[in-house]
N, C-alpha and C positions, 0 to 999 in steps of 0.2 A: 504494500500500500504506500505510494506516496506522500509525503507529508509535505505541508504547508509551509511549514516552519524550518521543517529539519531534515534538509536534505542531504546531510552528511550524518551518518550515524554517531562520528565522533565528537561532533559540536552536543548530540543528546547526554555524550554520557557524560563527557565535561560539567555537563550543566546538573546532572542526576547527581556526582560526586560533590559539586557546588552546593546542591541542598541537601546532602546527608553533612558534610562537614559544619555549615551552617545551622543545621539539626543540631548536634550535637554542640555544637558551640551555644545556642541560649538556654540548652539546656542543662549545662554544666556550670553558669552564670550563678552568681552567688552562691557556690558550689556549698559553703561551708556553713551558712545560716540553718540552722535547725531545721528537721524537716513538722514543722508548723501550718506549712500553706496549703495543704489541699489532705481534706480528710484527716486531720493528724490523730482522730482517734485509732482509725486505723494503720497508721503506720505507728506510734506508738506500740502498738500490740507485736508488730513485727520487731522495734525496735528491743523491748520487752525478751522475744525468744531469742534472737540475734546475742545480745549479751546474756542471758538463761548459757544457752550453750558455751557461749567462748570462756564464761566464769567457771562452767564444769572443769574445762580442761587446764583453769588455775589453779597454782598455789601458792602464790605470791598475793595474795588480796588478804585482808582480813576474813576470817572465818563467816563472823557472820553479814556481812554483805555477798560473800560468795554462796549462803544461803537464801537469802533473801533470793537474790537474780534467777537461782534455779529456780526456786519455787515460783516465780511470778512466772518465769517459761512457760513449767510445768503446768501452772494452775489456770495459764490464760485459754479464753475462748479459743477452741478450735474448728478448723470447717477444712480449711485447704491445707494439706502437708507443707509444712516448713521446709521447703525445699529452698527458694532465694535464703531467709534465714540464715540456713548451711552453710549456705554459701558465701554470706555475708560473716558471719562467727569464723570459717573457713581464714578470712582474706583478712579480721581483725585480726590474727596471729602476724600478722608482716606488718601491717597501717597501723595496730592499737586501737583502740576503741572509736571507731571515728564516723558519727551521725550520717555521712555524706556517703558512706560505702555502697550501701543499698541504692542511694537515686545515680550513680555510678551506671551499677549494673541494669535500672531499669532504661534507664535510657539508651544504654548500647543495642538489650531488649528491642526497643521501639526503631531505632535505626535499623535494627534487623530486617524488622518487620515492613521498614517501611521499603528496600532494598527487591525481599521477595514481593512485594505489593506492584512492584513496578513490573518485575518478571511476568507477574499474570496479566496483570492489565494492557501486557504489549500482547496480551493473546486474541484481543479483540480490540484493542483501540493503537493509534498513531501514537510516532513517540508526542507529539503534543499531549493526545490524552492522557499517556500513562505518566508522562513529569505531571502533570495536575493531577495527577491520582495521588503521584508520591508529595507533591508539594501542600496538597490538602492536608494530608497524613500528617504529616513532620510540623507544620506551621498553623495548625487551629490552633487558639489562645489556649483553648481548654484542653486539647491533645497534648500540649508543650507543658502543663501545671500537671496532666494526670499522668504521663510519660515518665513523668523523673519522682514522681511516690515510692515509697517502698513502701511495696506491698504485690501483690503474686500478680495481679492483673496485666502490666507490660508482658510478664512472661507470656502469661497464657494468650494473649492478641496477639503475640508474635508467635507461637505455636499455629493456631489456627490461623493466619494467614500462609505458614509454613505448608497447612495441610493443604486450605483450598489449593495451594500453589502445585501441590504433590497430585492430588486429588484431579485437579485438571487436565493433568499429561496423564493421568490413565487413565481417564474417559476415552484420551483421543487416541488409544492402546492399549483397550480393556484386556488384551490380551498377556501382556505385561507383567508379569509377577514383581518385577523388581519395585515398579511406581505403585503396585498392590501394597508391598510390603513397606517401603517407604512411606506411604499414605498411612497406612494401616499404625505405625508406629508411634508420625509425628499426631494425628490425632487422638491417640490412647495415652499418649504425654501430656497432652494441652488440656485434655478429660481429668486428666491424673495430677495435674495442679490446680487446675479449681472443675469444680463435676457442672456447673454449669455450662461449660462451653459444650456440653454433648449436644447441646441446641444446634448451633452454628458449626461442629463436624458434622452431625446429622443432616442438616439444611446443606453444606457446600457439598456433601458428598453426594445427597440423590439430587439435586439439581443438575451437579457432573453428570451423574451416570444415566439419567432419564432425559439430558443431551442429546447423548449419540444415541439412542436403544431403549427398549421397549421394555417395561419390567420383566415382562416373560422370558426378553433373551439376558437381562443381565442373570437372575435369578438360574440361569444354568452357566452359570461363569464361576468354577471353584475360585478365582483370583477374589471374588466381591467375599467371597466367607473368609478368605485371609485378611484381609481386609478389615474385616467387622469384627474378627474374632481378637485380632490385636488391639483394634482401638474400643474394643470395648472390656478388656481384662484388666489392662492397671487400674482405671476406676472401679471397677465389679469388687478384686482384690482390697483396695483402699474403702469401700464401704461396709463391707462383708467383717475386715479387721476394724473397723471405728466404732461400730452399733456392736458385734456379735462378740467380739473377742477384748478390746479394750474401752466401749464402751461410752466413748467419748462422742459420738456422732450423733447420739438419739437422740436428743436433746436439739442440735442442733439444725436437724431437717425440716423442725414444728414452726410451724409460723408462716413459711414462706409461702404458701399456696392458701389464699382467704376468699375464698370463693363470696362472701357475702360482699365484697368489695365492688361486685361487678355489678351491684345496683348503686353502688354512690357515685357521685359527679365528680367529688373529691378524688376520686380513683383514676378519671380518666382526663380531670384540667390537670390533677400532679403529675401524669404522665407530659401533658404536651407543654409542664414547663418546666421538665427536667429538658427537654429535649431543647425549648430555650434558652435554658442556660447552655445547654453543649455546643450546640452549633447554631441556634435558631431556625425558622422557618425555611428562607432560602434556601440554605444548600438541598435540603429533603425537596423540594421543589425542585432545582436543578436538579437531583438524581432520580426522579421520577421520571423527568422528561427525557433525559437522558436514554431510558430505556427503549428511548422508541427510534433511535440509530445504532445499535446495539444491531449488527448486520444478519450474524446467524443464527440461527432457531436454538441451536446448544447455548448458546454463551448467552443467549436470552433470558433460556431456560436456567441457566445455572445464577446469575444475578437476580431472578426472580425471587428464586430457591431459597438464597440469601436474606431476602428483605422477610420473606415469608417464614424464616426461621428468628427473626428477630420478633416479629408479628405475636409467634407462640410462646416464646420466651418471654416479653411482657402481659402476656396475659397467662402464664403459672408464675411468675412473681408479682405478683398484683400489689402485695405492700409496699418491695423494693424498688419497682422501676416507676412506682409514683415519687417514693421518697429519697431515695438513693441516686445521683447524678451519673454517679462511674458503673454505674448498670447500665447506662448506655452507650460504654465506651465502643463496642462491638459496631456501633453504628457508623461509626467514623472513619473504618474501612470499605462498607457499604457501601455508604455515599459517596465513599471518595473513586470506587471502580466505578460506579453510576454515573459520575458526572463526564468520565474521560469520554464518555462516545461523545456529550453533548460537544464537548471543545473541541472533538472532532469535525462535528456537524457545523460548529460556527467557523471553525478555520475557512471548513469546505466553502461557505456561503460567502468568508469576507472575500475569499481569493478570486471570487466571481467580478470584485468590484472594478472600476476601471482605472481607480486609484490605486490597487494593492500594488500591483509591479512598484510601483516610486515609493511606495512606507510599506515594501514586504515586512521588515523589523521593528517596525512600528506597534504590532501587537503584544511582540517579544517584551521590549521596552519596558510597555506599559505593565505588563500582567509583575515583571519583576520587580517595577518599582513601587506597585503595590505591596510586592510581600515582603520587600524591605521595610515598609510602612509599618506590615504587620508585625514584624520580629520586633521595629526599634519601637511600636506601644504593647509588646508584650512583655520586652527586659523591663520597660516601665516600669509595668502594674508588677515583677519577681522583686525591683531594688526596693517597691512601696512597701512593701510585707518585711519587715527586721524583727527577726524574733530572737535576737544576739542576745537578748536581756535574760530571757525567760531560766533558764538553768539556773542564772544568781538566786533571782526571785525566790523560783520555789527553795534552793540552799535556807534565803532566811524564814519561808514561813515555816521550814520543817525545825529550824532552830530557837524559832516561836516560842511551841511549846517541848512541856521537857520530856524525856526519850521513851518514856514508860508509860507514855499518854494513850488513850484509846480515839481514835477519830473518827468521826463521818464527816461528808464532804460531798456539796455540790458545788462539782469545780469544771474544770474543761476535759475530757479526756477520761470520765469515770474516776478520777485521781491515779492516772496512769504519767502523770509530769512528775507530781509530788514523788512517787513513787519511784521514778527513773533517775530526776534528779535530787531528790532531797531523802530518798531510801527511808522515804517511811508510807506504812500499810494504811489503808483507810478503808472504812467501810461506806459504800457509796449511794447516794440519795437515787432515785430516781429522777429523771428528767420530763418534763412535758411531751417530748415525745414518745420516749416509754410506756408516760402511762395511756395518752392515745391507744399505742399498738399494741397492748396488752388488754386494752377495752372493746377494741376491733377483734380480741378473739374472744373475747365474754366474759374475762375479768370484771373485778368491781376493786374500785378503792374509797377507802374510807381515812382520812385524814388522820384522825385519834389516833387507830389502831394503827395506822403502816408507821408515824411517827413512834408510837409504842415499841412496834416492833424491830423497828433499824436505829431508834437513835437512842433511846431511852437509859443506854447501860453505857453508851459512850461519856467521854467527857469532856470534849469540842466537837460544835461544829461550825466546820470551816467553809467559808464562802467564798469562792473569787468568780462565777459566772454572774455576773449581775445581771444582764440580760435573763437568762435564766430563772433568777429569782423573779422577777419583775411579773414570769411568766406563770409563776404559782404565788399568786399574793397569802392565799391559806399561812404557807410556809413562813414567809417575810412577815406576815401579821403575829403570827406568832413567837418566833425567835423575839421580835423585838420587844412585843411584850410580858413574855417569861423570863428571859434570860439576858446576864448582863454578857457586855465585851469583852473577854480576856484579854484581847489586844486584835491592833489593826494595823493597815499599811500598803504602802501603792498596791492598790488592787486587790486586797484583801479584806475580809474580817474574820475573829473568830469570836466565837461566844461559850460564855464556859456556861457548858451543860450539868457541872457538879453543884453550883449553887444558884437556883433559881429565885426568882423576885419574889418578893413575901407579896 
């Protein structure tokens, strides 16, 4: 196929290498500021196992912070194997304890991803398309903030575009064992670091395969049960050991499917403005339109397959993909193979003009100096967020009070800060949005008794989420008029729960 733009293949890949090293460059931008900005309860928790394990294999710490660590490892919520973690604890044995290690590795993750992204999208579009595939990728504001997290998600988006990527060349060579097997593997990894991506291998795989052939004829292709049988055992394995054998998993699969959801409104505007925040309206419009230059029936079929797999994935997580942002990180590869046919179809339309010959480069120009626009307001909005402070902080609220003290705390992070950097335990309030989602599955609460129950034996409790407060006045009405201040300070209070107001 011709292109518009790029008639030397070598000027594409210049320009491909041009935005992976530019990738990676604002996304290693204030490399060393806390990982604070995006989601930090959940990287917290990574940060949490991360040092859990590297303190196992010391003995040079004090004894008991070397306990503490493991046990916060050990004790924290689990759902996906700690597999970056490892690998992060791994890497602190050479770097030392260092916050930045894990957004490191997620970000090379998402280069990755964005690298084999281009590979498939030259399977159906111009190198114009498939650079705006990978330039979409690497450069949404919210891609470049959720890219460099630590937390398993980069891995897993670069697994599954690794698959579609596998998954694609054996459609067009069902006969194949090798791209079977290869398919087969990188999807049962990307399954086997978080079990939600079975969605989107499930969705790229039969869109691939229902491409080229008819179910009838894949269904007698021993390569498709290779296939299935690998990407679907290290998650089967990983479930099987979590619920039946250690136990840890049961717990964790309740909530997520609330079917009563799908009568509130609340369910389906949190949907379309989580989707807001990620990328807004437009692009989803441009990738929809998109699909109608998309040339052949397979590669139709298979981007279809895709959206369609995202489609059912938000309607079985009905709680999270209203409330949760990075549940719709998945979409941001979608969109971005969607829109390459359109920039195809507008190159095709400008070249018709009788201007293009004299400003051939003139589209180039522009589309770049845009994204430089976009990079240099998105280091912006990384230098505005400094969370350089936050480790002193919690050092002195934890020095506050004295060492023997019992705590609860509604603070940022379930008191997962205090804890990382000020090594002391807290038992933790519930949040407004808690108790929403515990009400959404037919809980009841009652103010007396859950205060009874969580805080009653303590003897602070510690405040630094003031938003938060604001948002349970019950709570704030009450601390203020039972109990006095044991002390306070930038961003804090606490209240001694030992002697109450006569």
């Amino acid at each position: 196929m011709k292109d518009a733009l790029f008639s030397s293949h070598t000027k594409g890949f210049l320009l491909l290498v041009l935005f992976l090293m530019a990738g990676l460059g604002i996304r290693l931008y204030d490399l060393t500021d806390p990982p604070l900005d995006f989601h930090s309860t959940r990287q917290m928790l990574s940060l949490h196992k991360a040092r859990g394990m590297y303190y196992q294999t010391r003995t040079d710490v004090p004894p008991e912070q070397r306990a503490f660590a493991i046990q916060k490892w050990k004790f924290g919520a689990s759902v996906e194997p700690a597999f970056l973690e490892r690998m992060v604890a791994f890497t602190y044995q050479i770097t030392g304890e260092k916050t930045w290690v894990g957004r490191v590795y997620s970000s090379i993750f998402w280069l990755a991803g964005a690298f084999f992204l281009f590979l498939l999208a030259r399977n159906f579009t111009k190198w114009s398309g498939a650079l705006t595939t990978s330039a979409f990728f690497l450069f949404l504001p919210y891609a470049v903030s959720a890219s460099r997290s630590f937390q398993p998600d980069p891995l897993m988006i670069m697994l599954v575009i690794l698959f579609w990527w596998a998954v694609y060349r054996w459609a067009k060579n069902p006969e194949s064992y090798r791209w079977a097997v290869v398919a087969g593997l990188l999807g049962g990894f990307a399954i086997f670091i978080k079990l939600s991506a079975a969605f989107f291998v499930l969705a790229g795989g039969l869109g691939a395969a229902l491409g080229s052939a008819s179910l009838r004829e894949l269904l007698r292709k021993p390569q498709l049960y290779v296939m299935s049988v690998l990407g679907a055992l290290p998650g089967a394995v990983y479930i099987v050991y979590g619920i039946y054998i250690a136990g840890f998993l049961a717990q964790q699969f309740g909530g997520r499917f609330i079917p009563s959801l799908y009568l509130s409104p609340a369910y389906y505007l949190g949907w379309i403005g989580m989707i807001n925040l990620v990328m807004g309206g437009m692009p989803i419009v441009l990738g929809w339109l998109g699909l109608y230059f998309v040339r052949e029936r397979s590669d139709f079929r298979f981007l279809a397959g895709l959206w369609a797999g995202y489609a059912l994935y938000g309607l079985y997580f009905t709680y999270h993909i209203s409330t949760h942002d990075y549940y719709h990180l998945i979409l941001i590869p979608i969109v971005g193979l969607s829109i390459g046919p359109a920039v195809d179809g507008f190159l095709a339309a400008l070249a018709k003009s009788p201007r293009y010959d004299r400003w051939k480069m003139l589209p180039l120009l522009i589309g770049l100096s845009g994204l430089f626009l976009v990079i240099l307001d998105t280091r912006a909005n990384l230098k505005a967020g400094d969370y350089r402070a936050e480790p002193a902080r919690w050092v002195e609220i934890s020095e506050r009070v004295d060492a023997e003290a019992r705590l609860i705390a509604l603070t940022q992070d379930y008191g997962m800060r205090l804890a990382y950097w000020g090594w002391r335990p807290t038992a933790v309030w519930p949040r407004s949005g808690d108790i929403y989602y515990h009400e959404n599955r037919g809980a009841e609460f009652e103010f007396a008794q859950l205060f009874e129950e969580l805080a009653r034996k303590r003897d602070y409790f510690l405040i630094t989420d003031f938003e938060e407060l604001e948002r349970q006045p019950f709570l704030k009405t009450y601390l203020n008029d039972t109990y006095n201040l044991a002390t306070s300070g930038d961003g804090y209070f606490i209240y001694d729960l030992r002697n109450p107001l006569k």
